[in-house]
RODO-2510 file (C-alpha; in nm, 4 decimals, decimal comma):
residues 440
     n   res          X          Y          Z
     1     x    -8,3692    12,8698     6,8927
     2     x    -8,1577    13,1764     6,9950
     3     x    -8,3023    13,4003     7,2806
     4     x    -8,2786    13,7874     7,2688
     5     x    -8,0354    13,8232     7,4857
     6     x    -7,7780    13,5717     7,2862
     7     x    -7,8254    13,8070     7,0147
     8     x    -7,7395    14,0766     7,1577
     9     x    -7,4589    13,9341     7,3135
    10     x    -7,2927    13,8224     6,9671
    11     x    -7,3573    14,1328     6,7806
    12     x    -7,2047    14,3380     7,0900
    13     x    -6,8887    14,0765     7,0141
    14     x    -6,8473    14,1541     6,6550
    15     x    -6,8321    14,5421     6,7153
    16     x    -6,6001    14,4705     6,9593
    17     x    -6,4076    14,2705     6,7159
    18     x    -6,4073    14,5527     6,4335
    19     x    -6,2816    14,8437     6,6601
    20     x    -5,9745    14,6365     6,8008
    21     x    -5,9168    14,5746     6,3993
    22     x    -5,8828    14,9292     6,3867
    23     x    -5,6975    15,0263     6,6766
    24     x    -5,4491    14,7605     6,6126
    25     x    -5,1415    14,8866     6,4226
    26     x    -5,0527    14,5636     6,2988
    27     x    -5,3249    14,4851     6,1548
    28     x    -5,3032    14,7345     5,9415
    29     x    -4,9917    14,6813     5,8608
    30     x    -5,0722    14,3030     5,7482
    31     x    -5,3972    14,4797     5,5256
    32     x    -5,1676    14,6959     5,3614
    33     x    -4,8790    14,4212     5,2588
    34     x    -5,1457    14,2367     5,1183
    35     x    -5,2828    14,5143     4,9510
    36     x    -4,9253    14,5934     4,7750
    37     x    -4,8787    14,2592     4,6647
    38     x    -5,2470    14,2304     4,5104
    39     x    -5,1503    14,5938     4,3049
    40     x    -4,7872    14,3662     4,2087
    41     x    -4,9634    14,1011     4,0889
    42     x    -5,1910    14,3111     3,8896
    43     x    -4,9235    14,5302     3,7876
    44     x    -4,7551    14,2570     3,6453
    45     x    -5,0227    14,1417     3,4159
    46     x    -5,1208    14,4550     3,2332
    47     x    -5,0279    14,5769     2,8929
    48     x    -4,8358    14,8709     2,7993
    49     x    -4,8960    15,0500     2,4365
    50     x    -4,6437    15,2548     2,2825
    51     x    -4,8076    15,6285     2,2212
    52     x    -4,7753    15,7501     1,8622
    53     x    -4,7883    16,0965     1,7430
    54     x    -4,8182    16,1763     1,4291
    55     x    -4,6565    16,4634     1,2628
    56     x    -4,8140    16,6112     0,9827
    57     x    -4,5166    16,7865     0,7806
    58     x    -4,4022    16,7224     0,4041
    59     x    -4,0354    16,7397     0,5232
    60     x    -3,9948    16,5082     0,7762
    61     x    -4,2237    16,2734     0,5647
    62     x    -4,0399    16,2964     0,2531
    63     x    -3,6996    16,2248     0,4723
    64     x    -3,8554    15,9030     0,6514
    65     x    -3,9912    15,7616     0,3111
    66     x    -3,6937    15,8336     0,0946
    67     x    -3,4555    15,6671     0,4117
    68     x    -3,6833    15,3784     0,3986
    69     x    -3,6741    15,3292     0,0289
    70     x    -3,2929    15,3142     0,0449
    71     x    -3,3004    15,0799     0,3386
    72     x    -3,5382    14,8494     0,1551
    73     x    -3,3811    14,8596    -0,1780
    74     x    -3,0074    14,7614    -0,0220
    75     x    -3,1460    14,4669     0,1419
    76     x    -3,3690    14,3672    -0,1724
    77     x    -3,1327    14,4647    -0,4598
    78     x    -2,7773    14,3961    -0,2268
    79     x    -2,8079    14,1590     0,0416
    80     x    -3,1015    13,9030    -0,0883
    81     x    -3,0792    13,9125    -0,5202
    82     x    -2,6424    14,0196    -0,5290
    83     x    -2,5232    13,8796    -0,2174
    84     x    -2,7868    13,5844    -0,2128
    85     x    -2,8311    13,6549     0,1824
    86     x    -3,1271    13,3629     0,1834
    87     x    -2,8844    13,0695     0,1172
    88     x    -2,6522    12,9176     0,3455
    89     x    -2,3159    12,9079     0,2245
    90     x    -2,0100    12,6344     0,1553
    91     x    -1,6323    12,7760     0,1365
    92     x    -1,4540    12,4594     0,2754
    93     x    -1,4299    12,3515    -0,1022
    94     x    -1,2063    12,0407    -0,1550
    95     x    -1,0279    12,0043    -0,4788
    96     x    -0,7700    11,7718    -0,6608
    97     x    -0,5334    11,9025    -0,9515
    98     x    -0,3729    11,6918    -1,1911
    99     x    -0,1572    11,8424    -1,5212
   100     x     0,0693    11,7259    -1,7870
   101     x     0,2669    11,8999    -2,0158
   102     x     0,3336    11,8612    -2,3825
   103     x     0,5458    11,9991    -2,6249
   104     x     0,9548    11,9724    -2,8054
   105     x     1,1723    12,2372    -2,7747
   106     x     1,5627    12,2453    -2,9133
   107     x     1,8181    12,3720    -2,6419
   108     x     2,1992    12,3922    -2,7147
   109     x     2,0886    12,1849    -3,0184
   110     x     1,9594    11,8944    -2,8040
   111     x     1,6002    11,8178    -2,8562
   112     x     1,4005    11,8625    -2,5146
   113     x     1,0774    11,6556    -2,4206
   114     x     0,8486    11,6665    -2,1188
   115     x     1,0794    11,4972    -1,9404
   116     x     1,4074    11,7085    -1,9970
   117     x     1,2076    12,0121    -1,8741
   118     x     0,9272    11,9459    -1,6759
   119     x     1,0066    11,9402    -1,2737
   120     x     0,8413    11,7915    -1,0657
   121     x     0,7522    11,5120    -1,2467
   122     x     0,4378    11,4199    -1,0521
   123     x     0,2085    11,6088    -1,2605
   124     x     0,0605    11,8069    -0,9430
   125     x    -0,0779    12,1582    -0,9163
   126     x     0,2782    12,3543    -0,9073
   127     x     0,5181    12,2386    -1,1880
   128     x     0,7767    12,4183    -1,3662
   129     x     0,8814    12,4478    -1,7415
   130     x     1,2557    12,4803    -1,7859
   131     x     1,3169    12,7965    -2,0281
   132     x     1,7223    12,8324    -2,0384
   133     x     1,9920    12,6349    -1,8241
   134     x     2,3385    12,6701    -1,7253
   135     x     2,5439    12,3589    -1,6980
   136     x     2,8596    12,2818    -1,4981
   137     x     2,9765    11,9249    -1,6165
   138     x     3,1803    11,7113    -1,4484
   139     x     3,2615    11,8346    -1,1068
   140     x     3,4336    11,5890    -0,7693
   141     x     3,4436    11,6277    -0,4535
   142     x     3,8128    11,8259    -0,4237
   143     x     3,9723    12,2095    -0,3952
   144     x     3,9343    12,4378    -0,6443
   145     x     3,9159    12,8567    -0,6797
   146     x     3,5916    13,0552    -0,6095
   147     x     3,4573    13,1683    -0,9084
   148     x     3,2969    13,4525    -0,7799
   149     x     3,5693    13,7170    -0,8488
   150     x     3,4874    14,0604    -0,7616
   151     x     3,3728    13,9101    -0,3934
   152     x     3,6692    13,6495    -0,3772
   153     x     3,9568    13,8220    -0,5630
   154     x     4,2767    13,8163    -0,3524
   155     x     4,6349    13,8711    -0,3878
   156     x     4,7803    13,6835    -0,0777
   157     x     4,6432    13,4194     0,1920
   158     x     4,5409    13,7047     0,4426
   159     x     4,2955    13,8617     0,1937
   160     x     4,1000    13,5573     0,2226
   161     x     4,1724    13,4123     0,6502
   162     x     3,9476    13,7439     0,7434
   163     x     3,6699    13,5282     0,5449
   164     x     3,7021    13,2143     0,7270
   165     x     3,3906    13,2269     0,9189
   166     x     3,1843    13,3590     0,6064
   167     x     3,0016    13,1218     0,3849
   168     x     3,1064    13,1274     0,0419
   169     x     2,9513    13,1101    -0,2648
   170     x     3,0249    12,6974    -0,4234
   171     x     3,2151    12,5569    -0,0981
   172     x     3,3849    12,6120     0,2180
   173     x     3,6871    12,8284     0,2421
   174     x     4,0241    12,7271     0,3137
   175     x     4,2186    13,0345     0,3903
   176     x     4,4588    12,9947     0,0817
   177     x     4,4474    13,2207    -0,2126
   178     x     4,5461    13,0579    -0,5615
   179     x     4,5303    13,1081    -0,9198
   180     x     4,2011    13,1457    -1,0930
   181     x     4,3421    13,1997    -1,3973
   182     x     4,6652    13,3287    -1,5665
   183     x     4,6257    13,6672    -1,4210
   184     x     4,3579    13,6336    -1,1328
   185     x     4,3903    13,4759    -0,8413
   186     x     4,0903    13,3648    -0,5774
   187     x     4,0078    13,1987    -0,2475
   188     x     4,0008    12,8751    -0,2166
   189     x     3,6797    12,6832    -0,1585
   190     x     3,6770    12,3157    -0,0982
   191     x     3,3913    12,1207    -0,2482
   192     x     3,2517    12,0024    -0,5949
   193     x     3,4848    12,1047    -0,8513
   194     x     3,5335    12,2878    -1,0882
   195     x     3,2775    12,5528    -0,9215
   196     x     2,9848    12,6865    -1,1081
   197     x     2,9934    12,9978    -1,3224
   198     x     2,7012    13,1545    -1,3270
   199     x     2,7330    13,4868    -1,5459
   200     x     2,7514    13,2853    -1,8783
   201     x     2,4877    13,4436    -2,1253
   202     x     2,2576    13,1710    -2,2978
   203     x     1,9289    13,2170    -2,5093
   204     x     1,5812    13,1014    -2,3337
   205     x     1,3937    12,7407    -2,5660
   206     x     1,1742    12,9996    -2,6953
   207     x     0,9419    12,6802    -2,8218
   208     x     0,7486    12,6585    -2,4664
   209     x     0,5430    12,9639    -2,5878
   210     x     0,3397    12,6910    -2,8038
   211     x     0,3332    12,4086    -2,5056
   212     x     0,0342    12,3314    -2,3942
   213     x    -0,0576    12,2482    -2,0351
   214     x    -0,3495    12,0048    -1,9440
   215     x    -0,5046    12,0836    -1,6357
   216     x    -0,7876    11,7826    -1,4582
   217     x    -0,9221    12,0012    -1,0907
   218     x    -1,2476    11,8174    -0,9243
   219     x    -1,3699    11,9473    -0,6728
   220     x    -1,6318    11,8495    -0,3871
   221     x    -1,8409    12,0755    -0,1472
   222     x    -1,8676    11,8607     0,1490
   223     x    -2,1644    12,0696     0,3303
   224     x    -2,3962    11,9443     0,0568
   225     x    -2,1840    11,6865    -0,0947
   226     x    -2,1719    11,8123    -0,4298
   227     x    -1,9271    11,7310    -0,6664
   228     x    -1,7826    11,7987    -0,9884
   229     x    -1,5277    11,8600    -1,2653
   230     x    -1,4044    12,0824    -1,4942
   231     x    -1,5152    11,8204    -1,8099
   232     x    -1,8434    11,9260    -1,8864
   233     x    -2,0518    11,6948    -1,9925
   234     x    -2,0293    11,8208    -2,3817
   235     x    -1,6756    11,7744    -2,3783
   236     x    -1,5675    11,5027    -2,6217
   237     x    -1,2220    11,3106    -2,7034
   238     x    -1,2258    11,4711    -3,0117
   239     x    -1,2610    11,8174    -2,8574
   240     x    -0,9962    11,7719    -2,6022
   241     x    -0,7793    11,7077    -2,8775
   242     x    -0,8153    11,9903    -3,1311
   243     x    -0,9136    12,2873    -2,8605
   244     x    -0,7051    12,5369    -2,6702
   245     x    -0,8966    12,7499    -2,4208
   246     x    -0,9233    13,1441    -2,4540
   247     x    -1,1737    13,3210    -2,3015
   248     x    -1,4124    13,4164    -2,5600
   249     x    -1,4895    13,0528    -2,7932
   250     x    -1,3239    12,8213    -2,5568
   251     x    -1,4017    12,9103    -2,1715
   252     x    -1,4297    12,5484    -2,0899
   253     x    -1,1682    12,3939    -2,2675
   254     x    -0,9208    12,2732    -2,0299
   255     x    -0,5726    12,2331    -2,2336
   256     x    -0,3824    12,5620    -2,2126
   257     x    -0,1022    12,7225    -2,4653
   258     x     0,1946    12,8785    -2,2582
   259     x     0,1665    13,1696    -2,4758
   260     x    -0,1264    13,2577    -2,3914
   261     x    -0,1638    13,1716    -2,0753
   262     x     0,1389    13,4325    -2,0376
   263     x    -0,0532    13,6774    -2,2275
   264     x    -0,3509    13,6190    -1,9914
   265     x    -0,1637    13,7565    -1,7132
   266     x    -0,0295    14,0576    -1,8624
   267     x     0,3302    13,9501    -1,9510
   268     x     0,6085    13,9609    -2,1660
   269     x     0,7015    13,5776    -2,2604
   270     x     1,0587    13,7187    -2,3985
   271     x     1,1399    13,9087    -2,0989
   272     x     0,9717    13,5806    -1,8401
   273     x     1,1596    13,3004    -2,0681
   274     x     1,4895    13,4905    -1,9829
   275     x     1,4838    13,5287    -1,6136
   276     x     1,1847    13,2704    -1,5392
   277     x     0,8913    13,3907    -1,2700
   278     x     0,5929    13,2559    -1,1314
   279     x     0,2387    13,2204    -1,2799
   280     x    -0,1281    13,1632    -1,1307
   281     x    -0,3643    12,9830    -1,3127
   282     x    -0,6782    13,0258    -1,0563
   283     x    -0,9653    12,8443    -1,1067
   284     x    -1,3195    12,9755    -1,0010
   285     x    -1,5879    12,7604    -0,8702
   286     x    -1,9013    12,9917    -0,7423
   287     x    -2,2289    12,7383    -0,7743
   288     x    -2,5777    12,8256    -0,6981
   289     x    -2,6903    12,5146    -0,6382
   290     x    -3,0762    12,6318    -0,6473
   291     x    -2,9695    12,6375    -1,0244
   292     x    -2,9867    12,3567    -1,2446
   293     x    -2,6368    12,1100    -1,2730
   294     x    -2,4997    12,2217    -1,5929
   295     x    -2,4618    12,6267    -1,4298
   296     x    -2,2113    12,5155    -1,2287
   297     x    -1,8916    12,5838    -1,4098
   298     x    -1,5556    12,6756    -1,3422
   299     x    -1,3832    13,0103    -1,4367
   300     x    -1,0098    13,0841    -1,5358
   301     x    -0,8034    13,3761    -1,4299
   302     x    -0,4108    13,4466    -1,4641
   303     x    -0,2528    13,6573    -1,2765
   304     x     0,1863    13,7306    -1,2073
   305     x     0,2570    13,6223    -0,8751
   306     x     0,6291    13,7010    -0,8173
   307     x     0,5321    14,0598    -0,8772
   308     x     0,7638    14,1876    -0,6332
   309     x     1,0843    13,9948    -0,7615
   310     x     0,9960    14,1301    -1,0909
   311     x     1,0888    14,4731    -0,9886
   312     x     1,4096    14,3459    -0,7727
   313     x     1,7378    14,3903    -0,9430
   314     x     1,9456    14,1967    -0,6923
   315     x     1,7463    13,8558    -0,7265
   316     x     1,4535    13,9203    -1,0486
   317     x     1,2738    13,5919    -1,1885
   318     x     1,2781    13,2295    -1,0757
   319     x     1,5576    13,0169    -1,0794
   320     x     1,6939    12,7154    -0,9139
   321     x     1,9335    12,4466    -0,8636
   322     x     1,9672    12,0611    -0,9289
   323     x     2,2248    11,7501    -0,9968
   324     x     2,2890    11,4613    -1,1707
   325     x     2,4893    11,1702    -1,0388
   326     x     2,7030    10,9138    -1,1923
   327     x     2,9937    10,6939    -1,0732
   328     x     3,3049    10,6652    -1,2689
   329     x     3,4865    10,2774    -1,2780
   330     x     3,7401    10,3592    -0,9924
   331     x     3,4046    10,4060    -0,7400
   332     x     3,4670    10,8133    -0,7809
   333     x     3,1546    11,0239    -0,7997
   334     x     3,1213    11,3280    -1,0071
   335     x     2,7504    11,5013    -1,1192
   336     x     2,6410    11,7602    -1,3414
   337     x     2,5053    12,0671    -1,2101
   338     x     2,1938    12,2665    -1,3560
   339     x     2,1147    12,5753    -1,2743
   340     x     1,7458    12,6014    -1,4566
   341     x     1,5861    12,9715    -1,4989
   342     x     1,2001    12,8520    -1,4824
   343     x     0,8515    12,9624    -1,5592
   344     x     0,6983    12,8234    -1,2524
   345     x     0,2966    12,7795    -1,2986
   346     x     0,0432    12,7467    -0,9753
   347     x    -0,2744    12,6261    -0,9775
   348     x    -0,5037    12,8020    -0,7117
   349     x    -0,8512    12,6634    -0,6780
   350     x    -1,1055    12,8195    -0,4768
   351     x    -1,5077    12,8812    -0,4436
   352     x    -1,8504    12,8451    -0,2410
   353     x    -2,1434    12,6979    -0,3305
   354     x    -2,4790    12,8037    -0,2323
   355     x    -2,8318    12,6833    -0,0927
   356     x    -3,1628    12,8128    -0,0167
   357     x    -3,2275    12,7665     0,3676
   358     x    -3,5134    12,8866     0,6140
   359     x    -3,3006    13,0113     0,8597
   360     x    -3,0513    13,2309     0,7072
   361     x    -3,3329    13,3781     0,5416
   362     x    -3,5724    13,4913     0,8300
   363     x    -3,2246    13,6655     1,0007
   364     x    -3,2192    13,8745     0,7301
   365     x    -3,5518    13,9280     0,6699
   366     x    -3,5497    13,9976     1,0945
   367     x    -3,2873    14,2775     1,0346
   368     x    -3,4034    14,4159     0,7404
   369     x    -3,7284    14,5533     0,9158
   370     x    -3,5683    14,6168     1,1915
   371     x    -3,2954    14,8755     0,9466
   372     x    -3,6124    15,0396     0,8451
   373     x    -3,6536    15,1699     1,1787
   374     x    -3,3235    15,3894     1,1479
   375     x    -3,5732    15,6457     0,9937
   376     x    -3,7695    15,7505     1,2475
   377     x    -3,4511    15,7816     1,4694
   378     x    -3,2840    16,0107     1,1862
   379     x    -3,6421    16,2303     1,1958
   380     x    -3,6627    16,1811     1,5549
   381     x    -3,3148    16,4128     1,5526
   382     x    -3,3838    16,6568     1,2821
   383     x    -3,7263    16,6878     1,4320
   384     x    -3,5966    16,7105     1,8355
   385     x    -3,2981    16,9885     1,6745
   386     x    -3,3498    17,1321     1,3710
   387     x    -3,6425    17,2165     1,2519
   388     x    -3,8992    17,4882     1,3589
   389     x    -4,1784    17,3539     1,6646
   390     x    -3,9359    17,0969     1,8042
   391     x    -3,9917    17,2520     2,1770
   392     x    -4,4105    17,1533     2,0673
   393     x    -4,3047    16,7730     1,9252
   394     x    -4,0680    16,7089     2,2364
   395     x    -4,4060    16,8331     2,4460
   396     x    -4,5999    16,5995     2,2645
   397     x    -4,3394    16,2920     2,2378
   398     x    -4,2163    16,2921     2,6327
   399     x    -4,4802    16,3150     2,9167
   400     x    -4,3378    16,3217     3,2444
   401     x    -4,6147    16,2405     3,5249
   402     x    -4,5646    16,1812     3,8726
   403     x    -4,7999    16,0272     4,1260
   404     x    -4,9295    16,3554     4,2736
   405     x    -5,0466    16,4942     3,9894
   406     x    -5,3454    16,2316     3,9801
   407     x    -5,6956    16,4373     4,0095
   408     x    -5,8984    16,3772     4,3479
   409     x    -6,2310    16,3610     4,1647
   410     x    -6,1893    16,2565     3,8402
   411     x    -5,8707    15,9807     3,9802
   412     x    -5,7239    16,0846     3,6700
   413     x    -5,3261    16,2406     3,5861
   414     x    -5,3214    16,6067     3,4939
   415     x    -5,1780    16,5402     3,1819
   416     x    -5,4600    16,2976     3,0607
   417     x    -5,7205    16,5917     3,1579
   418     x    -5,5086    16,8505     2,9852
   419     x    -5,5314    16,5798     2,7056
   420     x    -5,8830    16,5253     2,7188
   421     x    -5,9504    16,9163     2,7088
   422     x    -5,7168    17,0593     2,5329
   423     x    -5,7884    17,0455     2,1392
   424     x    -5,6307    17,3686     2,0584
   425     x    -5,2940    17,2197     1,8793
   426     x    -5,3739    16,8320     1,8632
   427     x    -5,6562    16,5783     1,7833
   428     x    -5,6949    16,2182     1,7854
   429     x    -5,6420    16,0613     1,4206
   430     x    -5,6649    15,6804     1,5416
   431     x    -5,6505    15,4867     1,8897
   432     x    -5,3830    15,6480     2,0810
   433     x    -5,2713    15,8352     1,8126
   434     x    -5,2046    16,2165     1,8473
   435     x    -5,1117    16,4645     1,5079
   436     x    -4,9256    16,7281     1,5282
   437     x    -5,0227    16,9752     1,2462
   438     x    -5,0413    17,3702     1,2914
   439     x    -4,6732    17,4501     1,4161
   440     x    -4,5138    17,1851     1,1571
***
């Protein structure tokens, strides 16, 4: 049992104890770190609200809605139904092309087959049909004139030593200049001859109009291994051999007339037989493989593809070069040389196949409500600029406060009384919603 005077003695202690508390500067100072880093901590778990204010005028409205109702109606009617924005896409297509060629055609009165004018033989996705050729027969290994006169015309052997170091046309210069014929004379070239002549005028196998060209393409998207052909599955023996595609009764028929194929691409067969060019035959494969099978189909296009040799005179059309070898008894070899004006056709594959995925679909989703925003910035501007009580909306929109404007009795800012009391121009429509309405 405590006496009186321990009592006394403790409680004397403790108010001792409180004023060196608050005499003693650090102390203080610890009270008041501790205090800062409580108001941190509860600073840091608090909530902040945007403040809306609502503006009340037919002009701004009718700007925001109509903004939004384009915004909504690209990404609906463009970017999700055209461009199919919810499906993840396949472009790495991989595709094999096999063709053959049929048709007889009568050249120099020799009947041609496939394999007279057909080259390469292979039967791959670029292949030429022969149209005209010019044939040198018969040509060694030996000296002979140039043939190309107006270049190679001479009159003694200095006209042609200033050439030495320039190719020629068929061979390699010698220096000499000799008779090309019984009034011309030439440089001579060594190499096969008799050298080619070029300039002779012959008449394009105007047959290969009604060829036909049989073109097999698969192809295989490897993203969601899908593959198919260009047989559909209604294609019969019997209809592979009586069709010809065109692009109205036949869109799937894959055997092709040269003809029309020509006509396809906007050409003159005449004027393409004569100096040869090259042709596209693109093939099309755009699936949407949330579609059934048999919607997956190819499409045919034709376009010119040598456009720009068309319209050069120095080199128009497509021509090129090959030889034939033989071996005569005494071990000699001689050859044949064609020069074959072409029409050279490509086949061009190429597509993307489509298919519905989650995530593709909730980016554009993401940043199609986040486009719709763009309105209020575009009223935001008219509203902050142009039209009349933008000095009242810009009151309303940005509050500045500062931490001496709080109110010593009430512990609230100056603008939240000024809030609370003034009704004059603004009243409260929902939860920290202000309108705007008599200056708008």
């Amino acid at each position: 049992m405590s006496t009186p005077e321990t009592t006394t003695s403790k409680e004397a202690k403790m108010f001792a104890d409180v004023e060196w508390e608050e005499s003693n500067p650090w102390f203080d100072s610890v009270s008041g770190s501790g205090a800062k880093m409580w108001s941190c901590i509860t600073d840091f778990f608090t909530y902040e609200t945007t403040k809306s204010v609502v503006v009340k005028s037919w002009t701004i409205g009718i700007i925001n809605r109509v903004v939004q109702l384009l915004i909504m109606t690209y990404f609906i009617g463009w970017v999700f139904l055209y461009e199919k924005a919810y499906q993840v896409r396949d472009t790495a297509i991989e595709s094999s092309v096999m063709t053959k060629v049929k048709g007889f055609g009568i050249y120099n009165d020799k009947v041609m087959d496939v394999a007279d004018y057909v080259t390469p033989t292979q039967g791959a996705s670029v292949f030429c049909i022969i149209t005209k050729l010019i044939t040198t027969e018969n040509q060694v290994q030996g000296y002979c004139a140039e043939t190309e006169i107006k270049k190679y015309m001479c009159t003694h052997d200095s006209n042609c030593t200033t050439q030495l170091r320039k190719p020629a046309s068929y061979g390699i210069l010698t220096g000499r200049c000799v008779p090309f014929n019984s009034t011309l004379k030439t440089c001579e070239i060594r190499g096969w001859c008799p050298a080619e002549i070029d300039t002779i005028k012959t008449t394009p196998m105007m047959e290969v109009e009604n060829f036909t060209i049989f073109i097999k393409n698969s192809i295989r998207f490897p993203t969601f291994n899908y593959t198919k052909g260009n047989f559909l599955p209604t294609i019969t023996s019997k209809y592979i051999n009586t069709c010809n595609f065109d692009m109205v009764n036949n869109t799937y028929c894959p055997i092709f007339r040269v003809g029309d194929v020509v006509s396809y691409a906007q050409q003159n067969f005449s004027q393409l037989a004569d100096k040869g060019g090259v042709i596209g035959i693109k093939i099309g494969w755009m699936c949407d493989l949330d579609k059934p099978d048999d919607q997956c189909n190819p499409s045919y296009s034709f376009t010119r593809l040598d456009a720009m040799s068309q319209k050069n005179v120095v080199s128009p059309g497509y021509n090129f070069r090959f030889a034939k070898y033989y071996k005569m008894d005494n071990g000699t070899d001689y050859r044949t040389l064609v020069k074959a004006y072409a029409i050279r056709f490509d086949v061009l594959v190429n597509g993307n196949a489509g298919k519905f995925n989650m995530i593709p679909t909730l980016i554009n989703m993401v940043a199609a409500f986040t486009s719709v925003g763009v309105g209020t910035v575009l009223c935001d501007i008219i509203l902050l600029n142009f039209l009349k009580g933008a000095e009242q909306y810009k009151a309303k929109k940005f509050e500045e406060v500062s931490d001496n404007e709080v109110d010593s009795k009430s512990g609230l800012y100056r603008s939240q009384l000024s809030l609370r009391h003034d009704d004059t121009f603004m009243r409260s429509s929902d939860s920290g919603a202000f309108s705007i309405e008599h200056y708008m």
